[in-house]
PyMOL Python script that loads the backbone (N, CA, C, O; Angstrom):
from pymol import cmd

cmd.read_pdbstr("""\
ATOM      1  N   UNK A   1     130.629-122.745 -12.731  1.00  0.00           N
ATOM      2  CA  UNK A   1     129.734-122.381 -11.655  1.00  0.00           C
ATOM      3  C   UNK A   1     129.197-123.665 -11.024  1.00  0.00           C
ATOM      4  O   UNK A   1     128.416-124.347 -11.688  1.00  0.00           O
ATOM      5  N   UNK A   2     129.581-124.084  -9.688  1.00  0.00           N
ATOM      6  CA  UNK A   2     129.057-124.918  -8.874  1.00  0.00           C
ATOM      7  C   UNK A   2     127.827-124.811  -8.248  1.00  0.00           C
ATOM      8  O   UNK A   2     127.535-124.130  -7.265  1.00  0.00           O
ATOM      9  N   UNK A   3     127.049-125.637  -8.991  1.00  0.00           N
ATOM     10  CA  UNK A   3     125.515-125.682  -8.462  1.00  0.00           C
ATOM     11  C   UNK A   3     125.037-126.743  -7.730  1.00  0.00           C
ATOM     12  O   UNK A   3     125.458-127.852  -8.061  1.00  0.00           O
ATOM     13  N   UNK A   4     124.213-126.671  -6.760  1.00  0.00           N
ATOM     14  CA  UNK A   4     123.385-127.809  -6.023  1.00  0.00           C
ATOM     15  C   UNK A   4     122.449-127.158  -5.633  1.00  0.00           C
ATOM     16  O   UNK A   4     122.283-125.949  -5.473  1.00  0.00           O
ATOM     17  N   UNK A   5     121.217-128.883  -5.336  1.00  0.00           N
ATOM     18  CA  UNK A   5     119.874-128.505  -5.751  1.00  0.00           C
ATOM     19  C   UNK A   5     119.505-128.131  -4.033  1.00  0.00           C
ATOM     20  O   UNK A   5     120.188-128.585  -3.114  1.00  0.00           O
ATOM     21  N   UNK A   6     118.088-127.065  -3.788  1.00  0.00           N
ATOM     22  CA  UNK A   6     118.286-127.346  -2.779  1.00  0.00           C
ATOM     23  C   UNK A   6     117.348-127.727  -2.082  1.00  0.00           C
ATOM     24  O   UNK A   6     117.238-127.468  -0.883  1.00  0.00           O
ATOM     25  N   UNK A   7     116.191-128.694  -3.058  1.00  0.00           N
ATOM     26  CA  UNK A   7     115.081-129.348  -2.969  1.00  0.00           C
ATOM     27  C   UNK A   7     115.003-129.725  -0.922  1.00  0.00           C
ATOM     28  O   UNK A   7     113.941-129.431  -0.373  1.00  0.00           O
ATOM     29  N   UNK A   8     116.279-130.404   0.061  1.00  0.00           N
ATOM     30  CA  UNK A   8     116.251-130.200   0.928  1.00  0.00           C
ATOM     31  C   UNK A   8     115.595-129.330   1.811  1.00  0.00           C
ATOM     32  O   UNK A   8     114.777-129.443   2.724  1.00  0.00           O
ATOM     33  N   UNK A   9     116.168-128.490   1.295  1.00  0.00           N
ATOM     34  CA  UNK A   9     115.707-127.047   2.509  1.00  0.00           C
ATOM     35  C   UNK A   9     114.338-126.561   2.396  1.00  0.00           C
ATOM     36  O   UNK A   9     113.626-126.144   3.310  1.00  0.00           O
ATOM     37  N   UNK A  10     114.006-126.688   0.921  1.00  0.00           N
ATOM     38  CA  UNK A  10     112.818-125.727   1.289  1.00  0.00           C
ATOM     39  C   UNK A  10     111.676-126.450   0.453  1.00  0.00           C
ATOM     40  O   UNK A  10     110.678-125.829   0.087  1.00  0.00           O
ATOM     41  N   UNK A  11     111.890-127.876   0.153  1.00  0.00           N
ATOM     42  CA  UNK A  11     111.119-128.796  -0.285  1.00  0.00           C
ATOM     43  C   UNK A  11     110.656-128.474  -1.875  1.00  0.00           C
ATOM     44  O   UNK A  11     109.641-128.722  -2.526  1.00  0.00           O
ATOM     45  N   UNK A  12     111.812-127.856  -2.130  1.00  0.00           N
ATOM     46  CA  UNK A  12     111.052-127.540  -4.135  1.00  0.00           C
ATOM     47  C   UNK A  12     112.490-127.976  -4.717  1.00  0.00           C
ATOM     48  O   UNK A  12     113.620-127.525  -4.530  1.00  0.00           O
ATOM     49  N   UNK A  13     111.977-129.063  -5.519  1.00  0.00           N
ATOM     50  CA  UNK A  13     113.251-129.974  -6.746  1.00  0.00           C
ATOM     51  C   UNK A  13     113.357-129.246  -7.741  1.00  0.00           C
ATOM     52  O   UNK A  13     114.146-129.733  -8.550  1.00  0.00           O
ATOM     53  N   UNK A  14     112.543-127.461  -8.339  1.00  0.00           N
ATOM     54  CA  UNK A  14     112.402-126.890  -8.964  1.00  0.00           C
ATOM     55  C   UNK A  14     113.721-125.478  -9.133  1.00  0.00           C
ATOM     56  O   UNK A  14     113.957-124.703 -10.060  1.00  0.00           O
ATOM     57  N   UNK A  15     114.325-125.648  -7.806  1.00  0.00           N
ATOM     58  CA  UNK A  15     115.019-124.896  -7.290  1.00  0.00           C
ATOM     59  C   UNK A  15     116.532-125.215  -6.944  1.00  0.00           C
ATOM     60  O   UNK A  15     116.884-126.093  -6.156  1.00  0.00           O
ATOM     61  N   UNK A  16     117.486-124.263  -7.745  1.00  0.00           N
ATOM     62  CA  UNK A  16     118.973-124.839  -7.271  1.00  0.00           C
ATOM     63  C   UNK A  16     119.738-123.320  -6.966  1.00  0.00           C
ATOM     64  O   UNK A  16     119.388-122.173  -7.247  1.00  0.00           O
ATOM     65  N   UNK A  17     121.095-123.932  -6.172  1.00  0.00           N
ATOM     66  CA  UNK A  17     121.325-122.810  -5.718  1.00  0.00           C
ATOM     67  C   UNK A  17     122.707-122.475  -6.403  1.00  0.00           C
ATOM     68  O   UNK A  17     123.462-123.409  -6.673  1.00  0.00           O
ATOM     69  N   UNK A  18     123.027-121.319  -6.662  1.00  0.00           N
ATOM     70  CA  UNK A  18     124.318-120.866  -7.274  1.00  0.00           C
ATOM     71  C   UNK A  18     125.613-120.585  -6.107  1.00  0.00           C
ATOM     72  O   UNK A  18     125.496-119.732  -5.227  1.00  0.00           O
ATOM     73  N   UNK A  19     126.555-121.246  -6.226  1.00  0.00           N
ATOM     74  CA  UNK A  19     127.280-121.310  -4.860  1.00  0.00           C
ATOM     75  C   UNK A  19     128.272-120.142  -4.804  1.00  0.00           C
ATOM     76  O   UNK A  19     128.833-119.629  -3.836  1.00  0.00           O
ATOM     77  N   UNK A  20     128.344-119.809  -6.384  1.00  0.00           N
ATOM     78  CA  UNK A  20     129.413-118.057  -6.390  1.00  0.00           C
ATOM     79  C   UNK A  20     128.758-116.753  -5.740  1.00  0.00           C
ATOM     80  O   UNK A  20     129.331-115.767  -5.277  1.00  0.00           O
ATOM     81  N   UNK A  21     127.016-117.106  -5.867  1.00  0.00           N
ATOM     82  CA  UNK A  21     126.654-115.782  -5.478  1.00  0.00           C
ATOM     83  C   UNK A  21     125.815-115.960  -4.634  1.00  0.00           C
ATOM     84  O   UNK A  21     125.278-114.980  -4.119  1.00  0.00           O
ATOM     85  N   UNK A  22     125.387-117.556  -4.169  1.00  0.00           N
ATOM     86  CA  UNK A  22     124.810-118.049  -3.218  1.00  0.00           C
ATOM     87  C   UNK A  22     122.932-117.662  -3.553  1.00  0.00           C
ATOM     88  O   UNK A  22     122.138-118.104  -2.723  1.00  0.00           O
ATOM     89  N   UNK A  23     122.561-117.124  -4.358  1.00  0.00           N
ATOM     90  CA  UNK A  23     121.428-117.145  -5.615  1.00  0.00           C
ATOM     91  C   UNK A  23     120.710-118.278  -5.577  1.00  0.00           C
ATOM     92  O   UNK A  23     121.295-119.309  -5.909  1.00  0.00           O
ATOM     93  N   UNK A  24     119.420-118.346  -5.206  1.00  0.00           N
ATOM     94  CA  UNK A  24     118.266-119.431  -5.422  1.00  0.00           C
ATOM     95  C   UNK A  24     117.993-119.285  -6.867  1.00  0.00           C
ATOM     96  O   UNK A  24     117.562-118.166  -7.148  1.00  0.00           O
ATOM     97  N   UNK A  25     118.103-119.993  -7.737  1.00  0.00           N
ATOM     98  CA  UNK A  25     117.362-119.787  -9.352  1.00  0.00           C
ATOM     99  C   UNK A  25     116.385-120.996  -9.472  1.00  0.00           C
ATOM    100  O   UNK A  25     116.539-122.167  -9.125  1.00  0.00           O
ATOM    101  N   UNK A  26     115.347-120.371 -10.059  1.00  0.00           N
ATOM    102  CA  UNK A  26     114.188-121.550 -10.720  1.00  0.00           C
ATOM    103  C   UNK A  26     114.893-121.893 -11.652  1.00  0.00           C
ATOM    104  O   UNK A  26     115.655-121.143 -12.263  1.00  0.00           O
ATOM    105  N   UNK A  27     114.656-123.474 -11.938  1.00  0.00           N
ATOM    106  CA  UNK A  27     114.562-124.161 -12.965  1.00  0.00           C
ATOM    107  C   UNK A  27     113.564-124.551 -14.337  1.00  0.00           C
ATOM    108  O   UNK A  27     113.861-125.078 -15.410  1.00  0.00           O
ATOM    109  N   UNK A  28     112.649-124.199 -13.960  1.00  0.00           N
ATOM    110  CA  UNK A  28     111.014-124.694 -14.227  1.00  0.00           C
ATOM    111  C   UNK A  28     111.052-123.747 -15.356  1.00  0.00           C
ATOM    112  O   UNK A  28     110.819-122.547 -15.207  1.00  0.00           O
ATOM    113  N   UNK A  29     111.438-124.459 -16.834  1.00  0.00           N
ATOM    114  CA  UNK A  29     111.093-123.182 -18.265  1.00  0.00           C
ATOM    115  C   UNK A  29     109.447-122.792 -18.157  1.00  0.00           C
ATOM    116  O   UNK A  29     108.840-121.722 -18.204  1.00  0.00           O
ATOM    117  N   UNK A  30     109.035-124.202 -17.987  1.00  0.00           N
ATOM    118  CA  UNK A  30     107.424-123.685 -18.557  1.00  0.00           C
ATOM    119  C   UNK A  30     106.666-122.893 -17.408  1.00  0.00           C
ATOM    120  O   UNK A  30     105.582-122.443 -17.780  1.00  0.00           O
ATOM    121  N   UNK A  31     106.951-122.676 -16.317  1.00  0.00           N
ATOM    122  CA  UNK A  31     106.781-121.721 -15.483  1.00  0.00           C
ATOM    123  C   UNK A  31     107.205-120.223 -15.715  1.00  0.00           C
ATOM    124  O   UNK A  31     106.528-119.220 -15.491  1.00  0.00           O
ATOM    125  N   UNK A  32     108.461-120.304 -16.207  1.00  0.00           N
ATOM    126  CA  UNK A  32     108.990-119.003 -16.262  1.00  0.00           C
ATOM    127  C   UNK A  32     108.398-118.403 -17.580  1.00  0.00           C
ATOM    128  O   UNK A  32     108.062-117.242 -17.815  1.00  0.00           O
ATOM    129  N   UNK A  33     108.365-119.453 -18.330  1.00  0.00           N
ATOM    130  CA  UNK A  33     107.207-119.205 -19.787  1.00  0.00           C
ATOM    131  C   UNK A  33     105.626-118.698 -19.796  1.00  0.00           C
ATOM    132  O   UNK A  33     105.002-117.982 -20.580  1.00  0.00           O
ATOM    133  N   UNK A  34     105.269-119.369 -18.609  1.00  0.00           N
ATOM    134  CA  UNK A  34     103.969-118.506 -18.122  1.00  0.00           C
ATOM    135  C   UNK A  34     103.893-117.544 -17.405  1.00  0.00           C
ATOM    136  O   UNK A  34     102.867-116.863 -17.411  1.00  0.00           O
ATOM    137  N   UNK A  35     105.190-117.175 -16.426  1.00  0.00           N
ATOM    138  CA  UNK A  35     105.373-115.505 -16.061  1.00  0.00           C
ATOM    139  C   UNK A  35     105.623-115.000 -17.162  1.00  0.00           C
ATOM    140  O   UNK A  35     105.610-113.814 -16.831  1.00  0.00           O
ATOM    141  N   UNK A  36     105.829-115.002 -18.166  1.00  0.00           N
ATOM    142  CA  UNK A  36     106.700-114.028 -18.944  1.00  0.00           C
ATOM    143  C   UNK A  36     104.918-113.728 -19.662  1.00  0.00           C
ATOM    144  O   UNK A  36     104.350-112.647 -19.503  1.00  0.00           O
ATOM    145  N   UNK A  37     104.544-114.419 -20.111  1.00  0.00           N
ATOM    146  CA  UNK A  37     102.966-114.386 -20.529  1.00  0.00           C
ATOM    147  C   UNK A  37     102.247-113.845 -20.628  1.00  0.00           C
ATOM    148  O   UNK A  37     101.780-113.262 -21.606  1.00  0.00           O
ATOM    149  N   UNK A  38     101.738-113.948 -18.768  1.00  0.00           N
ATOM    150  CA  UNK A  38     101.286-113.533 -18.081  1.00  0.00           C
ATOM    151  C   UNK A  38     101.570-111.587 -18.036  1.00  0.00           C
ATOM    152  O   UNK A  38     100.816-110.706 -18.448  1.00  0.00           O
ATOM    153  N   UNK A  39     102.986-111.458 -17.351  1.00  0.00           N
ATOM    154  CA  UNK A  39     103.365-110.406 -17.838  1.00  0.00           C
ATOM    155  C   UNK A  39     102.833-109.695 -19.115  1.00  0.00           C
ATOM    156  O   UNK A  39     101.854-108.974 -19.307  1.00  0.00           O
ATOM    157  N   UNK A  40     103.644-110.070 -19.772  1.00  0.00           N
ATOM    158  CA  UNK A  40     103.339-109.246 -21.155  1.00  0.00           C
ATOM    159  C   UNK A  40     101.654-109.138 -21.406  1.00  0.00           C
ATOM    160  O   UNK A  40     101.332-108.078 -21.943  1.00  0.00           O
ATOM    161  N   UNK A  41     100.651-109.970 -21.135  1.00  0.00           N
ATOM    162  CA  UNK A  41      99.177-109.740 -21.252  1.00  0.00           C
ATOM    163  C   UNK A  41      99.180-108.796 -20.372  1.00  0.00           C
ATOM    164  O   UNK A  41      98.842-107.691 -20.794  1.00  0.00           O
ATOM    165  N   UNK A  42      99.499-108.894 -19.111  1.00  0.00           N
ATOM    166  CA  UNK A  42      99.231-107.649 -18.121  1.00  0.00           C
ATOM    167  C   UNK A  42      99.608-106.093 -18.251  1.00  0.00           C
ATOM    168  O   UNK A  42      99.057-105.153 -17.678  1.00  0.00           O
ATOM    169  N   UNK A  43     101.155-106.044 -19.541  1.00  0.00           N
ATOM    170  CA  UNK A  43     101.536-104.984 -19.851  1.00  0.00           C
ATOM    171  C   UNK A  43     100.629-104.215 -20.499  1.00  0.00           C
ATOM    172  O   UNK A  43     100.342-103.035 -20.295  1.00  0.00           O
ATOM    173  N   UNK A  44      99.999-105.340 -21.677  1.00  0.00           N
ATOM    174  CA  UNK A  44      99.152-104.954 -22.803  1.00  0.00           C
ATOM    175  C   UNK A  44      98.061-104.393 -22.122  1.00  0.00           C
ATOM    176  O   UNK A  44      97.690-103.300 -22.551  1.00  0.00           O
ATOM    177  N   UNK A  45      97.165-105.092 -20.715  1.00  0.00           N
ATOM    178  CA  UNK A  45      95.895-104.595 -20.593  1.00  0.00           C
ATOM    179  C   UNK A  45      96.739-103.167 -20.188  1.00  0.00           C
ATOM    180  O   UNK A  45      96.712-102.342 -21.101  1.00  0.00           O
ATOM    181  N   UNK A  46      97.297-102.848 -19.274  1.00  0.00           N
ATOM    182  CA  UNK A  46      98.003-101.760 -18.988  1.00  0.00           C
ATOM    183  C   UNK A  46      97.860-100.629 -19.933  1.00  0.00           C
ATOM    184  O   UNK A  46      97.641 -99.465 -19.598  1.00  0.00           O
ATOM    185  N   UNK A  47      97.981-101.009 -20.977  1.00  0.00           N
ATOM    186  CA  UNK A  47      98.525-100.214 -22.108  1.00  0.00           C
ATOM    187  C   UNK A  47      96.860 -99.554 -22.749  1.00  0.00           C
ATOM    188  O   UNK A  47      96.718 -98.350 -22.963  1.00  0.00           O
ATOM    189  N   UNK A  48      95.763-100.541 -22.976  1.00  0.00           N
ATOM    190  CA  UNK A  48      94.539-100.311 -23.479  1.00  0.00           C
ATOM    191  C   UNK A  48      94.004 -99.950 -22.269  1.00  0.00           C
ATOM    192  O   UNK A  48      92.918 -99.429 -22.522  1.00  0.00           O
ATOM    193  N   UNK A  49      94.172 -99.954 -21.248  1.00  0.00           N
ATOM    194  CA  UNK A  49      93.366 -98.944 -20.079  1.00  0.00           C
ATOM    195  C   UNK A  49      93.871 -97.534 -20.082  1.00  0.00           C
ATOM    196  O   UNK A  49      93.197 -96.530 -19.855  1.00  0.00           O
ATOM    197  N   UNK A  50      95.304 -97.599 -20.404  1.00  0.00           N
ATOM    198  CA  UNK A  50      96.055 -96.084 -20.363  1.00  0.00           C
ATOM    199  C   UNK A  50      94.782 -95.418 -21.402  1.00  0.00           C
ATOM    200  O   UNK A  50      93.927 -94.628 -21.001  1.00  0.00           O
ATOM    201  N   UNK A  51      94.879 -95.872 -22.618  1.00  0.00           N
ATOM    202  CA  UNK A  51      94.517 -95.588 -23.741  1.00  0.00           C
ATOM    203  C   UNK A  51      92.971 -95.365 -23.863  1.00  0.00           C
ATOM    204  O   UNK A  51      92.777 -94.559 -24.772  1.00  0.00           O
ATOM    205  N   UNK A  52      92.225 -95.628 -23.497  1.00  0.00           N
ATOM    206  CA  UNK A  52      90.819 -95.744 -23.082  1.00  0.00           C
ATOM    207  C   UNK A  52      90.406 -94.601 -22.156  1.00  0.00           C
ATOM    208  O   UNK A  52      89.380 -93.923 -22.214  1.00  0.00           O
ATOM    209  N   UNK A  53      91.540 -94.521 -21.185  1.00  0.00           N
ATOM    210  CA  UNK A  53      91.412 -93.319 -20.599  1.00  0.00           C
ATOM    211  C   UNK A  53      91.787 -92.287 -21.457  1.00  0.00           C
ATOM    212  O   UNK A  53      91.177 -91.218 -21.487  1.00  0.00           O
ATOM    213  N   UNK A  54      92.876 -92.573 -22.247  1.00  0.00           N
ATOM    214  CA  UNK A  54      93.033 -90.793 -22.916  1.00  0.00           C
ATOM    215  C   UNK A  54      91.992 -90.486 -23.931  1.00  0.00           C
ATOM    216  O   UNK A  54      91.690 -89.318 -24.179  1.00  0.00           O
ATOM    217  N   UNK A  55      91.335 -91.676 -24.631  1.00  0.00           N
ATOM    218  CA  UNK A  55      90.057 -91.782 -25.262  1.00  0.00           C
ATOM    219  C   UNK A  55      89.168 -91.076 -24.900  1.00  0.00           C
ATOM    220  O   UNK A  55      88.612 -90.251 -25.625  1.00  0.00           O
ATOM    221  N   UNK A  56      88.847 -91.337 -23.492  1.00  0.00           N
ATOM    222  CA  UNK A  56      87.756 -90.881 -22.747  1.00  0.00           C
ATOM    223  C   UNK A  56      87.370 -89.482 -23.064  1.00  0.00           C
ATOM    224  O   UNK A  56      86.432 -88.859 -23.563  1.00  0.00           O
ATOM    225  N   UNK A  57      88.703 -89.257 -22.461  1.00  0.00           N
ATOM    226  CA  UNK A  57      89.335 -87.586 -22.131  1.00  0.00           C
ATOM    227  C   UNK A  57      88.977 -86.613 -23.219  1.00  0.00           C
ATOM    228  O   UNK A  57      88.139 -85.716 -23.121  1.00  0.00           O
ATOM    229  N   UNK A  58      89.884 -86.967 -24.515  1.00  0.00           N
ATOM    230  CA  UNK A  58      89.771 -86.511 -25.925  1.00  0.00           C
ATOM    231  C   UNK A  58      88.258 -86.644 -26.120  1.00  0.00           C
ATOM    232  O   UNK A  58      87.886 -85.533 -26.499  1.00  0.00           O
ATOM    233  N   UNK A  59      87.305 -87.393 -26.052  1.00  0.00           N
ATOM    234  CA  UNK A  59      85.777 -87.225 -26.174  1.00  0.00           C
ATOM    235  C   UNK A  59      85.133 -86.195 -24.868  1.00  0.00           C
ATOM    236  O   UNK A  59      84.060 -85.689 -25.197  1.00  0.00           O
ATOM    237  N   UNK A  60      85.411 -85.971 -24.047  1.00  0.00           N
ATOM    238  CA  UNK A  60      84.919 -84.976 -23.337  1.00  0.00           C
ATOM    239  C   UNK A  60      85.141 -83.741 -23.641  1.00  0.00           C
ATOM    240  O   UNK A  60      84.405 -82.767 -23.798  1.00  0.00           O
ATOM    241  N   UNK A  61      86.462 -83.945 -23.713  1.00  0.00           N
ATOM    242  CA  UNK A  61      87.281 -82.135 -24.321  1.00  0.00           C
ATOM    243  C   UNK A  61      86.213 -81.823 -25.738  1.00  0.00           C
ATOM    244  O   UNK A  61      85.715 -80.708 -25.890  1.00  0.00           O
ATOM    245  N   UNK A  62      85.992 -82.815 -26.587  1.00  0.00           N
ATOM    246  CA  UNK A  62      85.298 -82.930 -27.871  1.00  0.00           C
ATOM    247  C   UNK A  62      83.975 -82.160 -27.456  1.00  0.00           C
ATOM    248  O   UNK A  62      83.722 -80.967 -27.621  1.00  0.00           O
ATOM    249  N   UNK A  63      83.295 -83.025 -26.948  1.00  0.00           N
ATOM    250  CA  UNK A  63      81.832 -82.336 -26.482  1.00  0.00           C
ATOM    251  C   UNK A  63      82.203 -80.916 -25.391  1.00  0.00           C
ATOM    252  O   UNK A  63      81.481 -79.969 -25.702  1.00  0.00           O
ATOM    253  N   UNK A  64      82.879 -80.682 -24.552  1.00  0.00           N
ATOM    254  CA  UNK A  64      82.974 -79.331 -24.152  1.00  0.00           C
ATOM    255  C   UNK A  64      82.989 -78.145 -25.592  1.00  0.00           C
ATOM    256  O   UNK A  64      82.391 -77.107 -25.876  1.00  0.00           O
ATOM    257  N   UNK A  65      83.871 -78.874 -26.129  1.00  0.00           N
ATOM    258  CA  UNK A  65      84.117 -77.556 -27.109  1.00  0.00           C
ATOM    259  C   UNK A  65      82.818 -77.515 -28.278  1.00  0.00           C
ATOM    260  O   UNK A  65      82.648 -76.471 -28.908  1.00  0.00           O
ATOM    261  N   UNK A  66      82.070 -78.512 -28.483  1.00  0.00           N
ATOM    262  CA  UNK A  66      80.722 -78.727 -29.160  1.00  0.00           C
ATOM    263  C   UNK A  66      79.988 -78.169 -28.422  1.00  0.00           C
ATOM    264  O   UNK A  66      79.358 -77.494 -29.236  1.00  0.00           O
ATOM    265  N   UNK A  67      79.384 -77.818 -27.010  1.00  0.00           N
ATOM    266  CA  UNK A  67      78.772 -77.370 -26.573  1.00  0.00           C
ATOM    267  C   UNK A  67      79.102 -75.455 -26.020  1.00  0.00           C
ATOM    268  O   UNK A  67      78.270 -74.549 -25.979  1.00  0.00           O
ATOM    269  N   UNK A  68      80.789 -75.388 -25.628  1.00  0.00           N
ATOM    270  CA  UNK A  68      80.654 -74.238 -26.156  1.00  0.00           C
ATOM    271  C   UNK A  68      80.373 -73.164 -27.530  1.00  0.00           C
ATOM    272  O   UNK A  68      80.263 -71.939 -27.583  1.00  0.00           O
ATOM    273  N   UNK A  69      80.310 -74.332 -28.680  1.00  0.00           N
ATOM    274  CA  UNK A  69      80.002 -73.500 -30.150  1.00  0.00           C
ATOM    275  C   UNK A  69      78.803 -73.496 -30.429  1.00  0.00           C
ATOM    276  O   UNK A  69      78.329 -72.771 -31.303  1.00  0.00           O
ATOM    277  N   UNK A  70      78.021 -74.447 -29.604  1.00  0.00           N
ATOM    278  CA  UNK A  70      76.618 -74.150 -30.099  1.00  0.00           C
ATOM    279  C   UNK A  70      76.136 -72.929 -29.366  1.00  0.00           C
ATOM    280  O   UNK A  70      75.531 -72.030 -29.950  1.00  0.00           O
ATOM    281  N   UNK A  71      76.537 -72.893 -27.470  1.00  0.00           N
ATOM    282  CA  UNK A  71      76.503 -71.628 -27.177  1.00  0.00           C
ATOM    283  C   UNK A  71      76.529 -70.400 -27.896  1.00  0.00           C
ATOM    284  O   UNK A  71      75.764 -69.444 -27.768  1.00  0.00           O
ATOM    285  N   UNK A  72      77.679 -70.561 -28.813  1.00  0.00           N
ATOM    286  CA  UNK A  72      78.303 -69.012 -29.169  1.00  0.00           C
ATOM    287  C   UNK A  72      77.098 -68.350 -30.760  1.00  0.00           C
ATOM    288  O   UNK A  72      76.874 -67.268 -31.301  1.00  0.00           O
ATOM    289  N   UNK A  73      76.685 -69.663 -30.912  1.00  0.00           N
ATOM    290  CA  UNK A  73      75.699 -69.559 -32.179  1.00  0.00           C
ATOM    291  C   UNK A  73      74.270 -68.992 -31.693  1.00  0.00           C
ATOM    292  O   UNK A  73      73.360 -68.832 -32.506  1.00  0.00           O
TER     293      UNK A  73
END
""", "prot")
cmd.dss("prot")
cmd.show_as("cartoon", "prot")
cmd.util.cbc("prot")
cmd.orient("prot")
């Protein structure tokens, strides 16, 4: 695979271009190491907000049904 950089064109030495598929690819690991990071923290908050909400939920349903049994008493 014939590569060249194409720091020229668009002023980033971070950047080369793939000439089979004509593909801009970053170079930069520790960049792509902090998207990946980044990501995955963002999945996680994702994941404990889902969860917090179904928390929520399950404690409301809880007290509805506590307050219909004290009703029924």
């Amino acid at each position: 695979m014939e590569k060249i950089k194409v720091a020229k064109i668009i002023d980033r030495p971070d950047l080369i271009r793939d000439m089979d598929s004509k593909a801009v690819l970053a170079t930069d690991l520790d960049r792509y190491q902090q998207h990946k990071q980044r990501k995955h923290f963002l999945k996680n908050v994702m994941n404990q907000s889902e969860e917090i909400e179904s928390l929520k939920q399950d404690v409301s349903e809880i007290k509805e049904m506590l307050s219909q049994l004290l009703k029924d008493k």
